[in-house]
KOLLUM-421568 format. One record per residue: residue in three letters; z, y, x of N, C-alpha, C, O in turn. Coordinates in steps of 0.02 Angstrom, whole numbers, padded with zeros to 5 digits, always signed. Atoms other than C-alpha are relative to their C-alpha. Last residue first. Example, Ala and Ser with C-alpha at 12.3 -4.5 7.8 and 13.67 -1.06 7.14 Angstrom:
BEGIN
ser-00003-00059-00042+00357-00053+00684+00037+00055-00039+00045+00110-00014
ala+00000-00059+00045+00390-00225+00615+00000+00060+00045+00033+00059+00097
***
This chain:
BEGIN
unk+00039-00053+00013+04895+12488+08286-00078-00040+00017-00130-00008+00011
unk-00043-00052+00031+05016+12344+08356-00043+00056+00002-00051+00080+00059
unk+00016-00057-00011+04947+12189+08411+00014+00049-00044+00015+00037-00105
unk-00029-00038+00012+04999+11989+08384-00001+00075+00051+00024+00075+00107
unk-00040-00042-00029+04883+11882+08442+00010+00052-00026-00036+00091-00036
unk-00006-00090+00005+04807+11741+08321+00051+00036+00063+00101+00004+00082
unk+00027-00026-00055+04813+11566+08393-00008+00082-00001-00010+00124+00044
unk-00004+00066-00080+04816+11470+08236-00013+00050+00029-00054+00088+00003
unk+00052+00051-00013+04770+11627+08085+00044-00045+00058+00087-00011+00087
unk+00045-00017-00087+04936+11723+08062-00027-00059-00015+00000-00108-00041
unk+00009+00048-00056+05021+11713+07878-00049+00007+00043-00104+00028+00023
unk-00029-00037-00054+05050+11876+07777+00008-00057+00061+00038-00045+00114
unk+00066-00008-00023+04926+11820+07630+00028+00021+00080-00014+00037+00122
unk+00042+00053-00014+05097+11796+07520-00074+00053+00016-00094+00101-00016
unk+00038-00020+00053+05267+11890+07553-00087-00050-00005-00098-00092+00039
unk+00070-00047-00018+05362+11789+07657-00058+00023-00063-00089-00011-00104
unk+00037+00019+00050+05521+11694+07565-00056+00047+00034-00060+00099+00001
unk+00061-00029-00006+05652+11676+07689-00069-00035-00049-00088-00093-00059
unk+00048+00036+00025+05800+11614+07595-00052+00038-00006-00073+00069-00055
unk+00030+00017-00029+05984+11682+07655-00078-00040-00008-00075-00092+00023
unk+00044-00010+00025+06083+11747+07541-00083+00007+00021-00132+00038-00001
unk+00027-00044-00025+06215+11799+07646-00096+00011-00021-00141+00049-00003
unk-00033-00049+00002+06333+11700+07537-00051+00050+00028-00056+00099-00010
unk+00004-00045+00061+06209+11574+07534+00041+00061-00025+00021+00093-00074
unk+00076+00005+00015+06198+11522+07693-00034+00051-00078-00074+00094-00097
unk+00020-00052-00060+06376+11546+07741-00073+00041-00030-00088+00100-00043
unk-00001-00040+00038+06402+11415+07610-00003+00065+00037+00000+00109-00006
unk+00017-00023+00046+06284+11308+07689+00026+00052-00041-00013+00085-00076
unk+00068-00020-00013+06354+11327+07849-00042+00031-00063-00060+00089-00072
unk-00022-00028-00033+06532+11285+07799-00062+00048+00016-00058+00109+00005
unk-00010-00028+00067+06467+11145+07700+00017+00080+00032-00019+00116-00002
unk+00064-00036+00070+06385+11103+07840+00007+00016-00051-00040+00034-00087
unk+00030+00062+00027+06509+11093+07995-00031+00027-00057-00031+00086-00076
unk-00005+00007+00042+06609+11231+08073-00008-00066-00079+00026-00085-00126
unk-00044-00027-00002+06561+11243+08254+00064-00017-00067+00121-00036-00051
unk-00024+00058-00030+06395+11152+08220+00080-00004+00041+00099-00054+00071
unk+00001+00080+00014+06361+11223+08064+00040-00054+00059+00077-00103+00052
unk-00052+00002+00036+06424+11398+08113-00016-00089-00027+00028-00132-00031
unk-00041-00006-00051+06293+11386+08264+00066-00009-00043+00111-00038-00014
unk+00011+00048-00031+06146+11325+08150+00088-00004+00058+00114-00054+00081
unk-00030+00042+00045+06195+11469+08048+00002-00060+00035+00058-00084+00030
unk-00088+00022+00022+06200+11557+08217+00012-00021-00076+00070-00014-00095
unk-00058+00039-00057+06027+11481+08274+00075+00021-00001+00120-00014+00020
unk-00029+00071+00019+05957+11517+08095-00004-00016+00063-00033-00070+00064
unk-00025+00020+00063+05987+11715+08116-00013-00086+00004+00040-00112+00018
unk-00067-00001+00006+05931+11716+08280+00038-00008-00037+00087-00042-00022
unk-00025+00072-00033+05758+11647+08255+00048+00005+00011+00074-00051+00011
unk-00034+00028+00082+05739+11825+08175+00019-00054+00010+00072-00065-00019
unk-00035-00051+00047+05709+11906+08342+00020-00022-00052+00077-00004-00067
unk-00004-00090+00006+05611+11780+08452+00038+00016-00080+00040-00017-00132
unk+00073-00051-00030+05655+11608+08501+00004+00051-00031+00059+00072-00049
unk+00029+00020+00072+05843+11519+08509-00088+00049+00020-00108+00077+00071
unk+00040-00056+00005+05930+11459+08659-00046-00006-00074-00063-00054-00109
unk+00060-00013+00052+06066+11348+08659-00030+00066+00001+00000+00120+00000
unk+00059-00032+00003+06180+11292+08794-00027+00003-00061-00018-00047-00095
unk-00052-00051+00008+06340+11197+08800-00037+00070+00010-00009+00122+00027
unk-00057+00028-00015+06234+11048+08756+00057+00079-00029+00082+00101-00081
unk+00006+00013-00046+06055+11097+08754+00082-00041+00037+00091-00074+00088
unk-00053-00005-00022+06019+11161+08572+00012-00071+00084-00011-00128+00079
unk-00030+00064-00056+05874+11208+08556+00051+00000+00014+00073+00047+00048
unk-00039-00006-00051+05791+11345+08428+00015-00072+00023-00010-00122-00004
unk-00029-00062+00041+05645+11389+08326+00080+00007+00043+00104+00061+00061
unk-00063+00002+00015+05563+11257+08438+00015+00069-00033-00017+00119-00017
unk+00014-00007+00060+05365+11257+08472+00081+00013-00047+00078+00033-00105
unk+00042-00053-00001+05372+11319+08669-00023+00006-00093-00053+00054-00119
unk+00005+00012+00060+05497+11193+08703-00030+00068-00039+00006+00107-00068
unk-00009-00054+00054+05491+11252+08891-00006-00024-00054-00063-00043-00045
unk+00038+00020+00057+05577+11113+09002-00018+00049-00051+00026+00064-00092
unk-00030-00015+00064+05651+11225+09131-00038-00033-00040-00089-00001-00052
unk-00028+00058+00003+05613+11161+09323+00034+00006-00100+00077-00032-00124
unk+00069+00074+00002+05476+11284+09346+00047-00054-00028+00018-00094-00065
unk-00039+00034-00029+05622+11448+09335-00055-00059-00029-00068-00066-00089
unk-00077-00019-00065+05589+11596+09330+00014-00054+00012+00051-00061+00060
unk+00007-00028-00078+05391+11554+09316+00070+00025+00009+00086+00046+00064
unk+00050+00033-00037+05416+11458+09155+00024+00023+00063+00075+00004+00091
unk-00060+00027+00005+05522+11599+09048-00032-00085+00051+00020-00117+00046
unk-00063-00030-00043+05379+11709+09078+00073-00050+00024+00104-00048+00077
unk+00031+00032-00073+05257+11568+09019+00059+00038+00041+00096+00013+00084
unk-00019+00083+00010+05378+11561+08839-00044-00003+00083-00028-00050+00119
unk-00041+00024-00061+05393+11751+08854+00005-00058+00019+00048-00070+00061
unk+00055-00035-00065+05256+11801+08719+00054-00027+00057+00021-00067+00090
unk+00059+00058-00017+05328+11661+08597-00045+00037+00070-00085+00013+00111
unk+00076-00034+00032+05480+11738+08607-00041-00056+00019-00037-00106+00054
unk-00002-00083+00011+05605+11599+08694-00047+00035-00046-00085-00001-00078
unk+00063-00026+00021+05641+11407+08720+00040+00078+00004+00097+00100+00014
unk-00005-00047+00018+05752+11286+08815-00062+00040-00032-00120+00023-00020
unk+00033-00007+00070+05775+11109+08863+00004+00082-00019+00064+00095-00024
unk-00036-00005+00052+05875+11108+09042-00072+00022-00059-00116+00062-00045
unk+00006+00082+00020+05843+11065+09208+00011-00003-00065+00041-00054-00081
unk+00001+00045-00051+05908+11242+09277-00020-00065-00024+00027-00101-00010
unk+00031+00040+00015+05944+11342+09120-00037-00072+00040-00060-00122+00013
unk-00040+00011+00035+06104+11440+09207-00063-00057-00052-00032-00106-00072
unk-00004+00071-00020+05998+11493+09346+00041-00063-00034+00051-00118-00006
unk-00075+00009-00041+06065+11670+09325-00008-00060-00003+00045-00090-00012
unk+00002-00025-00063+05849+11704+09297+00062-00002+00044+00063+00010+00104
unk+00030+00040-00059+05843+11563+09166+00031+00051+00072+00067+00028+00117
unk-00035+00051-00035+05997+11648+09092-00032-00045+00029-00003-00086+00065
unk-00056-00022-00052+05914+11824+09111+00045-00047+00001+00090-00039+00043
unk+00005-00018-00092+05772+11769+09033+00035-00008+00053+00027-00039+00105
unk+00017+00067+00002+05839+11667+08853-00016+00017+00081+00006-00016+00128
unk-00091-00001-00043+05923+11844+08814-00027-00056+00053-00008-00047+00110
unk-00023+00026-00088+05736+11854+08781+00033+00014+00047+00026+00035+00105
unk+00059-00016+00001+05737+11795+08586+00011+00000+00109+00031-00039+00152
unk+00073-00033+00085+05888+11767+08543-00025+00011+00071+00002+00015+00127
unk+00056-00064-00014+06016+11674+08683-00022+00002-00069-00013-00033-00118
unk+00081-00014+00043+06183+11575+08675-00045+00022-00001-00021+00078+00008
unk+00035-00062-00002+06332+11507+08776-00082-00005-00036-00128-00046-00039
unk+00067+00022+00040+06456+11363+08739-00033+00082+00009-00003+00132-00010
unk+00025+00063+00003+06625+11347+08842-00075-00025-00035-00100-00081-00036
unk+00011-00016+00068+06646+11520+08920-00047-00075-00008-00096-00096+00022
unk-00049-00020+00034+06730+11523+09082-00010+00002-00078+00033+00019-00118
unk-00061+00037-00050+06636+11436+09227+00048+00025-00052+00105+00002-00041
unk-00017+00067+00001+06474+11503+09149+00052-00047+00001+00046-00102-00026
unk-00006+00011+00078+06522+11675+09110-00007-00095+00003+00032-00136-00022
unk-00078-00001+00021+06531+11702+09289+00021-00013-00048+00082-00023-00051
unk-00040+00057-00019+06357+11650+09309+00062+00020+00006+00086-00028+00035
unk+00011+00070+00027+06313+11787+09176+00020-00064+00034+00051-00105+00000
unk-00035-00006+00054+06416+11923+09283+00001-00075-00058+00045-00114-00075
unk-00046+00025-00039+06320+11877+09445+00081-00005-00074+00130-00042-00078
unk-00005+00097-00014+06176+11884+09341+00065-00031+00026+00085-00088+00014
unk+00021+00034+00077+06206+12070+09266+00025-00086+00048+00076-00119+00058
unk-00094+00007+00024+06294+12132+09436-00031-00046-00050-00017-00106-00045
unk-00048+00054-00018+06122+12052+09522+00058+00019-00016+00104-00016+00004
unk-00065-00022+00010+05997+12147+09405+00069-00035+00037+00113-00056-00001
unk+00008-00014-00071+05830+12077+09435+00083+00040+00013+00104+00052+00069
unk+00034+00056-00030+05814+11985+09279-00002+00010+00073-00021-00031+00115
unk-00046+00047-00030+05914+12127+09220-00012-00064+00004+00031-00103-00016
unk-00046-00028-00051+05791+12247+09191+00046-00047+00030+00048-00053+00092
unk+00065-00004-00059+05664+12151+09081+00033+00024+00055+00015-00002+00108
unk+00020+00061-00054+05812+12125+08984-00043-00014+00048-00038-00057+00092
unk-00037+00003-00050+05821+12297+08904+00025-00063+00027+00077-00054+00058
unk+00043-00043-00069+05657+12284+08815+00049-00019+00050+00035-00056+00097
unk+00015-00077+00014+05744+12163+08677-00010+00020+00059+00011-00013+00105
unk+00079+00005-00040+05833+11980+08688-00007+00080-00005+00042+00116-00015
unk+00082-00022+00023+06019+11944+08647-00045+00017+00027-00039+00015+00088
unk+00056-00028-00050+06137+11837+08731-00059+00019-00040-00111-00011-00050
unk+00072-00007+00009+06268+11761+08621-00018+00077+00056+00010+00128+00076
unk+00003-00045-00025+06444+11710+08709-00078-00013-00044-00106-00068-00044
unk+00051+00009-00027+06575+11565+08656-00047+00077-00019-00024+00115-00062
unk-00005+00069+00042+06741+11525+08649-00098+00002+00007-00133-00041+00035
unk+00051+00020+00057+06776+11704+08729-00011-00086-00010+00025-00119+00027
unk+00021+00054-00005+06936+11786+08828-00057-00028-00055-00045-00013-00114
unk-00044+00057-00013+06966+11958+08779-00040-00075+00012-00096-00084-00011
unk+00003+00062+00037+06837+12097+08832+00054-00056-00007+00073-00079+00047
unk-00047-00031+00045+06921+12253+08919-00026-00060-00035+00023-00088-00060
unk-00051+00020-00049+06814+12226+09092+00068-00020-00061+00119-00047-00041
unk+00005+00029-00046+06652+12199+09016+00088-00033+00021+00114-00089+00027
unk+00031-00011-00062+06676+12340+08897+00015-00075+00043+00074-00091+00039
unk-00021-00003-00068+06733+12311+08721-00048+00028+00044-00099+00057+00026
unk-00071+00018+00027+06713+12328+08524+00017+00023+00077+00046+00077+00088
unk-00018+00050-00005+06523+12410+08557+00092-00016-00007+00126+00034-00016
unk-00064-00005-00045+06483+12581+08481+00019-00083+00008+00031-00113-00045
unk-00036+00041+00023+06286+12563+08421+00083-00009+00056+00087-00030+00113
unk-00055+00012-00024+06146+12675+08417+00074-00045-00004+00096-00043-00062
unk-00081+00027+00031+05989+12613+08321+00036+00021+00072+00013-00002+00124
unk-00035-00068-00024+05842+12685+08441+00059+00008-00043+00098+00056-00038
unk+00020-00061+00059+05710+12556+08399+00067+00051-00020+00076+00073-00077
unk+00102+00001-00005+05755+12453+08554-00042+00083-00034-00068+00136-00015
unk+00039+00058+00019+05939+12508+08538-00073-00008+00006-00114+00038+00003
unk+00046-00003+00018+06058+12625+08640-00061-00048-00030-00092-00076+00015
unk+00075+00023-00019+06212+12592+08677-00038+00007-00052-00024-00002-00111
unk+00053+00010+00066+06368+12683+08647-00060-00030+00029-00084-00004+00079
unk+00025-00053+00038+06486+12642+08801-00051-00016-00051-00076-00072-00062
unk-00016-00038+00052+06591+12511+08829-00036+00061-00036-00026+00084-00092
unk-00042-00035+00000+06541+12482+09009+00036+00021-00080+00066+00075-00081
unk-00001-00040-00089+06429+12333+09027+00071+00048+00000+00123+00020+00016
unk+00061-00037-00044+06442+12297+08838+00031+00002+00054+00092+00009+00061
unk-00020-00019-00068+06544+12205+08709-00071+00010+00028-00127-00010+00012
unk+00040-00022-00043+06546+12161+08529+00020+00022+00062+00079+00037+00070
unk-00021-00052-00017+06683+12054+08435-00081-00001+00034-00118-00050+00043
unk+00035-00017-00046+06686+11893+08325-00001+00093+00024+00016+00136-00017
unk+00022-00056-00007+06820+11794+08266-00038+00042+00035-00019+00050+00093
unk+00055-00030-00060+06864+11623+08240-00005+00061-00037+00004+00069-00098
unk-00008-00015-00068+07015+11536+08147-00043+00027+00064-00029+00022+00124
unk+00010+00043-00047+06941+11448+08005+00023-00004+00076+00013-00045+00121
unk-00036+00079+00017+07083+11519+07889-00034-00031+00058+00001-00060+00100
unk-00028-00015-00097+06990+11698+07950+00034-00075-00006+00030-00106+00047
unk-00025+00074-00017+06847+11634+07800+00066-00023+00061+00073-00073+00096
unk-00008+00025+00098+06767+11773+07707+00036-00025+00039+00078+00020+00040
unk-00039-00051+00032+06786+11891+07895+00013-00042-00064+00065-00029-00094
unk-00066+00007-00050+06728+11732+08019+00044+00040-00055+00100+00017-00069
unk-00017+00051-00020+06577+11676+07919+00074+00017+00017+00119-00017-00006
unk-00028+00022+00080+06526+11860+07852+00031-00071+00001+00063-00078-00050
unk-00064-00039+00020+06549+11906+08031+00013-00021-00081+00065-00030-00112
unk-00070+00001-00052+06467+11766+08113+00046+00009-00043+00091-00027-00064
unk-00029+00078-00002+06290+11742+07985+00096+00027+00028+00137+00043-00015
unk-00025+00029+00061+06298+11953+07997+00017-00056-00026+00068-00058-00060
unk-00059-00036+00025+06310+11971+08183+00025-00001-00080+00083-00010-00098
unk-00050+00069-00023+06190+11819+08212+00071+00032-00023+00119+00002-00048
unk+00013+00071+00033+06050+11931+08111+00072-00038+00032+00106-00063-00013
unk-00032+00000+00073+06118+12100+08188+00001-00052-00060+00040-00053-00107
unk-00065+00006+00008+06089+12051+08383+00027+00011-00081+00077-00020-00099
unk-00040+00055-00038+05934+11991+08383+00067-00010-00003+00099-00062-00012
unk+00000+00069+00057+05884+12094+08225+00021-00030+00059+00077-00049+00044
unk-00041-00003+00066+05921+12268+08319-00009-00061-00012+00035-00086+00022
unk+00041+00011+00061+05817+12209+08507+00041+00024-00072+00071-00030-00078
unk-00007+00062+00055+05931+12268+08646-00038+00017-00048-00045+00075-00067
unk+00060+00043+00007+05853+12415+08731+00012-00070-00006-00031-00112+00010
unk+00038-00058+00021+06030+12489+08813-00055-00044-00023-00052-00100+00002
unk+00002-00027-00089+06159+12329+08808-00070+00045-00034-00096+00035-00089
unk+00066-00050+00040+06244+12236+08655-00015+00029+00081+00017+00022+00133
unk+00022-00041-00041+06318+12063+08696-00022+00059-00029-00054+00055-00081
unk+00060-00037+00021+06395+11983+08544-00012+00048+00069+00027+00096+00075
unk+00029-00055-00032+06567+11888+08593-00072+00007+00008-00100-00031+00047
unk+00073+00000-00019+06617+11740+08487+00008+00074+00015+00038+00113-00023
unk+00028-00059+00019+06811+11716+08485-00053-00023+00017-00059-00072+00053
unk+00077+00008-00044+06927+11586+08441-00039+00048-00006-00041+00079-00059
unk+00091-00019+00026+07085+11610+08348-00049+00009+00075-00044+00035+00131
unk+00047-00013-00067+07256+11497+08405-00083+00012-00022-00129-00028-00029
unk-00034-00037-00057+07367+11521+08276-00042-00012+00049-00043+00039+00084
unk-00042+00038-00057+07272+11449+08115+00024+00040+00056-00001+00096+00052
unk+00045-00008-00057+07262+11546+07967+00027-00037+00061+00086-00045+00078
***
């Protein structure tokens, strides 16, 4: 194993989405745990450490707190209810542009993708989100190229990916480009990866998605 390991840090926070954060968490961990030789490892962290609460009401004990996190390599940003909050949140933002200046590649699901338009951190920059947030993600910030058809974008030291399952292939995409493609691919298949949609379950063009 090499001596100097690299970390990815997994946000979790109250009304995180489950698949935003558990899709990149499995790519990572089955990546980082088969393989510690490559030298990366990934950890969770929250605001304070405490249990958080999930969209759909998964509880979940994070690794760290904020203050107790070790240095990171690079940072995913998941999406889910509890982002709507911290778009207005100035510890949150003031936190995310602090992350800037210290963490060399940062990530979103779905609409983590908000709260780094809203810490000004997409500024001039290629990015996407949900497909319902793609005008939201607009009006924080006019100057954001939205890629409104993208599964994900990579932006440099940026990448955002779009809604909830789009996470999963922005961190194979992330072990590819970290790792490279054999690396990826076998990732890929280890986790057995090969969306197959059941059949008749495709949306008309333009369909809107409604619940009951």
């Amino acid at each position: 194993m090499t001596e100097t390991v690299r970390r990815i840090g997994m946000l979790l926070f109250d009304g995180v989405e489950e698949l935003d954060f558990a899709g990149p968490w499995e790519v990572l961990a089955f990546w980082t745990r088969m393989l510690p030789e490559d030298g990366w490892e990934v950890f969770t962290l929250s605001p304070t450490g405490s249990i958080v609460e999930c969209a759909k009401g998964l509880k979940v004990t994070p690794d760290h707190s904020f203050d107790s996190a070790p240095a990171m390599d690079v940072l995913v940003f998941p999406g889910g209810q509890g982002t709507r909050p911290m778009v207005k949140d100035d510890l949150i933002l003031d936190w995310v542009r602090a992350q800037r200046d210290r963490v060399p590649l940062i990530t979103s699901v779905c609409t983590g993708a908000l709260v780094l338009a809203a810490a000004g951190l997409l500024q001039d920059r290629p990015a996407t989100t949900h497909w319902r947030s793609l005008d939201v993600l607009a009006d924080l910030d006019p100057s954001i190229e939205v890629r409104r058809d993208a599964r994900y974008v990579d932006a440099g030291d940026i990448i955002t990916s779009s809604g909830v399952s789009a996470g999963t292939d922005m961190a194979l995409y992330l072990v590819q480009r970290l790792a490279g493609d054999e690396r990826a691919r076998w990732v890929r298949r280890g986790i057995q990866y090969d969306p197959q949609p059941p059949a008749g379950t495709d949306w008309p063009e333009g369909a809107e998605w409604q619940v009951g």
